[in-house]
C-alpha positions as a Markdown table, in Angstrom:
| # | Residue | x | y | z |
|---|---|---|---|---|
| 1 | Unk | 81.3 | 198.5 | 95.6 |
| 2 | Unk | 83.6 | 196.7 | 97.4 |
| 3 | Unk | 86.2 | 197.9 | 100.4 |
| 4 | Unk | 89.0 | 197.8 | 98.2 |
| 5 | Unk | 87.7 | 199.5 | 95.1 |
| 6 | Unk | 86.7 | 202.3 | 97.7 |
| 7 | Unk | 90.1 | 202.5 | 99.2 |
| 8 | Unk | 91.8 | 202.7 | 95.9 |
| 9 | Unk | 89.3 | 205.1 | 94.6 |
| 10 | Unk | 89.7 | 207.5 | 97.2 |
| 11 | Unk | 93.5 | 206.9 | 97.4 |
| 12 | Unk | 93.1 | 207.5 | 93.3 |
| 13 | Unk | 91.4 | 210.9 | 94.8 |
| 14 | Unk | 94.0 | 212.4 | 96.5 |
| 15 | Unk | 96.6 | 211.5 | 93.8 |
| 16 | Unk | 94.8 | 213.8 | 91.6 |
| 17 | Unk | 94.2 | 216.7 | 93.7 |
| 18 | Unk | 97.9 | 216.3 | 95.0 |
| 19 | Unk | 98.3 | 216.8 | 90.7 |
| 20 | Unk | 95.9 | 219.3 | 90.6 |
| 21 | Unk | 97.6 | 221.9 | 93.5 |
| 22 | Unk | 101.0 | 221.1 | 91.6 |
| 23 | Unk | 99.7 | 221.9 | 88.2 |
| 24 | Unk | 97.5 | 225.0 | 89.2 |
| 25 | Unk | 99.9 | 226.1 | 92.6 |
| 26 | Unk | 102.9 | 224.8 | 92.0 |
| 27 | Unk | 102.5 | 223.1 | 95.6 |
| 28 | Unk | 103.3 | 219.5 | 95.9 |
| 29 | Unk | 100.8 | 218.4 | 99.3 |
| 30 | Unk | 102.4 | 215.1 | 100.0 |
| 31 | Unk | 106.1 | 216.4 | 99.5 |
| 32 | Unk | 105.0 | 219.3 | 102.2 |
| 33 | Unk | 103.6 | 216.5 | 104.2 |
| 34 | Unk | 105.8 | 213.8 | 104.4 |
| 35 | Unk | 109.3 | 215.7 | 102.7 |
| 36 | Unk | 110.4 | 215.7 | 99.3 |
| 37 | Unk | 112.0 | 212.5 | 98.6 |
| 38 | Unk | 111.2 | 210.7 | 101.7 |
| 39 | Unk | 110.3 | 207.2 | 102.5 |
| 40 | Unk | 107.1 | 208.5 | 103.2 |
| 41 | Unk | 106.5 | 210.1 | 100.4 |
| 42 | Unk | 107.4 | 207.7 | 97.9 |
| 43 | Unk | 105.4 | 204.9 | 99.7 |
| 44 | Unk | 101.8 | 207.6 | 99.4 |
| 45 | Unk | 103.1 | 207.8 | 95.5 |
| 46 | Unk | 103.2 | 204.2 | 94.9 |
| 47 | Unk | 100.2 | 203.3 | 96.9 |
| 48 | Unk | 98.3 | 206.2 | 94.4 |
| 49 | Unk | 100.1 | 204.9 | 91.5 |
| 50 | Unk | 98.6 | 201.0 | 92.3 |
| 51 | Unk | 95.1 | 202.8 | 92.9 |
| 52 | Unk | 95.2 | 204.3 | 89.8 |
| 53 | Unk | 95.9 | 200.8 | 88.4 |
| 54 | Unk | 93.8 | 199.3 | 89.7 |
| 55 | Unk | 90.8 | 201.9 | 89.3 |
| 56 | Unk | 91.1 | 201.0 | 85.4 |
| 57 | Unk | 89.9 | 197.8 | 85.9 |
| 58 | Unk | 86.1 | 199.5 | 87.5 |
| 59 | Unk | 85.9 | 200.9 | 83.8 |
| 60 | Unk | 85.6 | 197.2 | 82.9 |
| 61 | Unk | 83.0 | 195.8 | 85.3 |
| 62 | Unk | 79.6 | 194.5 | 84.4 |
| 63 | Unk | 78.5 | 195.6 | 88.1 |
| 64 | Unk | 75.6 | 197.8 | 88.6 |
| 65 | Unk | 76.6 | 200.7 | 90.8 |
């Protein structure tokens, strides 16, 4: 697995435990982190949201793992 795949998979982590505390907690991690709204904040969203994106295209990859 490459560097990148790994950053974006564990970046794709955190985006879904940050989901998981908010659906189960109702406890938004990076908001509490970084503050609700913030520059901060919005850049750790995006960066998650590209991971995400670009985690879909491992479904599609003839490499052995």
């Amino acid at each position: 697995m490459k560097i990148f795949d790994k950053i974006a998979l564990i970046l794709t982590i955190i985006g879904a435990i940050n989901w998981g505390s908010i659906g189960i907690f109702g406890f938004d991690l990076v908001a509490f982190l970084f503050g609700s709204g913030s520059i901060l904040s919005r850049i750790v969203f995006t960066l998650v949201g590209l991971a995400g994106l670009w985690c879909i295209s491992l479904l599609f990859r003839d490499d052995p793992v």
